[in-house]
Phi, psi and omega in degrees: 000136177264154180274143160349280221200117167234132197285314212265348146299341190263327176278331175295312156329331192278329205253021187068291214303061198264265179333301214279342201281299191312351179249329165242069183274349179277338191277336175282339175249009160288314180307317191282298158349306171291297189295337154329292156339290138338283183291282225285341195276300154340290182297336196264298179277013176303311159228074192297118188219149194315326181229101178299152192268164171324305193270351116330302187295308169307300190300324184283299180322318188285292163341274193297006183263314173276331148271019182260325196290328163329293221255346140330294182288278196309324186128182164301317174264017158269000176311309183309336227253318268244331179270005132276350136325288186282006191251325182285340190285331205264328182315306207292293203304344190265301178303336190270322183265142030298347144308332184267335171302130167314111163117013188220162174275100211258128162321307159313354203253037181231140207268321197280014170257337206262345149285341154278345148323306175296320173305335184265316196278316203292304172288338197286318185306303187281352145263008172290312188283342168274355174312271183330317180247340164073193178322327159337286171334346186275342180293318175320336201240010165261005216037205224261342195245158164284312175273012145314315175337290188320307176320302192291312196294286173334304175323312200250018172273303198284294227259358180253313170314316209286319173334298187317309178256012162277291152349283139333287175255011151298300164311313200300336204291354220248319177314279186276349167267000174264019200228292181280015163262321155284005161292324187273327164280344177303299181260007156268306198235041151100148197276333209261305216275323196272031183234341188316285175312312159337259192339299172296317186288345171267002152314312192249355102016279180279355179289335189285296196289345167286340190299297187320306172263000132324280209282014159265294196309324178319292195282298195315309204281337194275314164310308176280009172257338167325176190243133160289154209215000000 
């Protein structure tokens, strides 16, 4: 979908890149995002103090709540897994409302963002299970009998790739269709009042699909830290 008016496409227009920012415009605002990110992670761990200030407050509350919700599902040894876990949740969650801001973009609604997400979590679950099992992992994918194997093995070789592009396209598809449906409303009824409704359900919207795929990556890691049965 083209956008209006994108504030950080117009600076890369300035800088002559004009052609590449119209074509990656998800990749210029995943960078603003990661410095967002970045600068509040700063600001949260600078001065860190025993009875924390507001923005202390917010973060811990936020953190530990999603590593208490972690390590429920994984166990105790999933803990070490858990800032990249929470990093991939606040990336997603941060990229889905940057779409409700006017100029700006959300990064997710772009497919080649949201495969490389699946790409980091999904290879991430399988070496987590060869940490814990070492050659051993392999037993996840043979199923519960030995003659089983032929059978089995094709199966969850297939059914663990298909994570990638379930993952994949749930988000990009969730992403963009909430990006053209306030496109459309945009060019019918006008930029302030008919987007209005749009806009609030995509609050919850991006809270749910970043919520969504944190917690698949979650079960994916936990599974492969389980004992095969």
């Amino acid at each position: 979908m083209e956008h209006p008016y994108l504030f950080l496409v117009k600076f890369f227009e300035m800088l002559k890149l004009d052609h590449w920012a119209h074509n990656n415009p998800h990749v210029i605002y995943m960078w603003f995002a990661m410095i967002i990110m970045i600068f509040f992670g700063w600001l949260a761990g600078r001065n860190v103090q025993l009875v924390p200030n507001m923005i202390q407050n917010i973060f811990e509350v936020l953190v530990s709540g999603l590593e208490e919700f972690m390590v429920t599902i994984t166990g105790e040894e999933g803990r070490w897994v858990f800032p990249l876990s929470a990093t991939i949740f606040l990336f997603i969650l941060l990229g889905n409302l940057m779409g409700l801001v006017p100029g700006l973009y959300p990064p997710t609604a772009s497919i080649n963002t949201t495969l490389g997400l699946a790409l980091v979590a999904v290879p991430f679950s399988w070496m987590v299970g060869i940490r814990y099992h070492g050659i051993k992992y392999i037993k996840h994918f043979c199923g519960p009998v030995w003659w089983m194997i032929p059978l089995m093995l094709p199966i969850e070789i297939i059914g663990h790739f298909a994570r990638v592009l379930s993952l994949t396209f749930r988000l990009f598809g969730n992403m963009m269709g909430h990006e053209l449906v306030v496109g459309i409303l945009l060019g019918l009824a006008g930029m302030f009042l008919a987007p209005l409704p749009i806009m609030a359900l995509g609050v919850f919207v991006a809270l749910v699909q970043a919520f969504v795929f944190f917690l698949l990556s979650v079960m994916y890691i936990a599974e492969a830290i389980e004992e095969s049965h």
